[in-house]
DRENMARMI-498971 format. One record per residue (C-alpha): y negated, z negated, x. Coordinates in pm, whole numbers, plus 32768, in hexadecimal, padded with zeros to 4 digits. Example, Ala and Ser with C-alpha at 12.3 -4.5 7.8 and 13.67 -1.06 7.14 Angstrom:
81C27CF484CE
806A7D368557
# end
This chain:
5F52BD5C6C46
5DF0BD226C99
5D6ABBD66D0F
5C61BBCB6BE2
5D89BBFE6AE5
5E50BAE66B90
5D23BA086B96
5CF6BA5D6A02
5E7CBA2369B4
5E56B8C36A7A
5D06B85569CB
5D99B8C568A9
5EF8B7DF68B9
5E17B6AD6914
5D4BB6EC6809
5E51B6C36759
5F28B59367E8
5DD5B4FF67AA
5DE0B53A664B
5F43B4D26626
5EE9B36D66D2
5D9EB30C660C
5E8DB3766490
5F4BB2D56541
5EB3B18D653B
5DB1B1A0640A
5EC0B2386322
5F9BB13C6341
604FB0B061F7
6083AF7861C3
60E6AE586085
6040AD4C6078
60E7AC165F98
600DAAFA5F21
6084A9A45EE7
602BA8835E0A
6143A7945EB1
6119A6685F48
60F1A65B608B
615EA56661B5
6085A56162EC
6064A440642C
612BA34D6323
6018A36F620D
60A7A41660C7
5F92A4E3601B
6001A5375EB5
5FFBA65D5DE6
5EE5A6915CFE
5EE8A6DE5B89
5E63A8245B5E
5DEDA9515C8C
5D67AAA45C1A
5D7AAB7F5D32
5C7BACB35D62
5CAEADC95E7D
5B75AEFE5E5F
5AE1AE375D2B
5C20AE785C73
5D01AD6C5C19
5E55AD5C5CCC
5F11AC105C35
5ED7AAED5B62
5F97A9D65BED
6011A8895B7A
60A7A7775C1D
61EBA8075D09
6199A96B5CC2
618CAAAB5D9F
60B7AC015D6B
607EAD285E3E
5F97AE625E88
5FC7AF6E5F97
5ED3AFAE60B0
5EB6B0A461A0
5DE7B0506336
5DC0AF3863EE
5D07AE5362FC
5D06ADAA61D5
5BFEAD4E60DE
5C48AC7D5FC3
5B8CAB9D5EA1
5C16AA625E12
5BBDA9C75CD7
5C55A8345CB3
5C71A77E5BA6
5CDBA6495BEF
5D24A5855A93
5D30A619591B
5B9EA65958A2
5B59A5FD5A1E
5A4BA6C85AE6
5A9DA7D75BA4
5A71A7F55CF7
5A2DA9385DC2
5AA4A9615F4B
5A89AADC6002
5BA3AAFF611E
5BC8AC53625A
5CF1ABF162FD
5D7DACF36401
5EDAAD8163AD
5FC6AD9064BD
603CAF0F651F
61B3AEC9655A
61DAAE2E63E0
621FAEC46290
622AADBA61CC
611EAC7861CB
6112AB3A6116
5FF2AA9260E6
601FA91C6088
5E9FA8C05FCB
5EB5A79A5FCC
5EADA782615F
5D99A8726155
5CEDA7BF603C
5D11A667610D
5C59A71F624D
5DC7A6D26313
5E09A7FD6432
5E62A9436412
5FDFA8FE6493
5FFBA7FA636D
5F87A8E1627C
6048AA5E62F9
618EAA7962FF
6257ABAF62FB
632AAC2561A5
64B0AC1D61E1
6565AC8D60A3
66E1ABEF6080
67CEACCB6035
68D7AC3F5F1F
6A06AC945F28
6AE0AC7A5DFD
6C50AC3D5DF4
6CE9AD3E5CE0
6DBEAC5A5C2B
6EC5AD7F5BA0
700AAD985C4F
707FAD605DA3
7141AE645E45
7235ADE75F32
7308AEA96045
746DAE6A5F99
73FDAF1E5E51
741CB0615F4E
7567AFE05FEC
7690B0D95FA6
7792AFE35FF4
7840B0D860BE
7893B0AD6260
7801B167633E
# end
C-alpha cells in the first residue's frame, strides 16, 4: 500500500470516531419526570402546589396537581422547559422559564418544581429515576419436595 492511501484510510477512521463521539453526546436520550411533591430542604418543608402545566418546545407535556408526576423525552445535554403555576383555584398564573444541564451517565431524571420554583440548588431539585421492581408472591399452590418422594430406599 501506498503512504497516501494509508494516510486517506487513517483520516478517514478519525473522521469517523469523531462522528461517533459528538452523536455520541448530542444524541443522547434521556426522561425527564416532573414533580409537584413537596419537598424537604435545610429543615424547611416547601409544599406542593395546586395546579403545574408543564410546556417542553411550546407544547404541553403535563398538567399537574398536588403529588403528581408527568414526563417528556429529550435527547442532548440540555433541557429547556416552561412552567405555568397556579397557585389557588381562579388564582393568577405565574410563568417561570428553566435550562438545566442533563447529566450524560443518566436515563432517567426527576425534576422536583417545587425546589426549582423556590430558587433552592440544582442537587435539591435533580435526582436520578430508580424504578422498584415488585415482586408478587403467586398465591396458587406450593410444591413441596415429598410430593416427588417415591417412598422407596435407595
Amino acid at each position: 500500500m501506498s503512504r497516501r492511501r494509508i494516510l486517506c484510510i487513517l483520516a478517514t477512521v478519525l473522521v469517523l470516531v469523531a462522528i461517533a463521539a459528538w452523536m455520541m453526546v448530542i444524541g443522547r436520550g434521556h426522561t425527564v419526570y416532573f414533580d409537584n411533591k413537596s419537598i424537604e430542604y435545610e429543615g424547611q418543608k416547601y409544599d406542593a402546589i395546586r395546579r403545574i402545566n408543564v410546556n417542553v418546545n411550546g407544547e404541553q407535556v403535563a398538567k399537574l396537581s398536588q403529588k403528581e408526576r408527568g414526563m417528556a423525552i429529550c435527547t442532548g445535554s440540555a433541557f429547556s422547559f416552561d412552567i405555568e403555576v397556579i397557585r389557588e383555584k381562579g388564582g393568577d398564573s405565574e410563568f417561570y422559564s428553566y435550562d438545566i444541564p442533563l447529566p450524560y451517565s443518566t436515563d432517567g431524571i426527576i425534576v422536583n418544581l417545587i425546589g426549582m420554583i423556590e430558587g433552592l440548588p440544582q442537587e435539591a431539585c435533580l435526582s436520578e429515576f430508580v424504578p422498584t421492581v415488585v415482586v408478587e408472591e403467586d398465591e396458587g399452590e406450593s410444591v413441596t419436595t415429598d410430593e416427588f418422594d417415591m417412598g422407596g430406599d435407595i
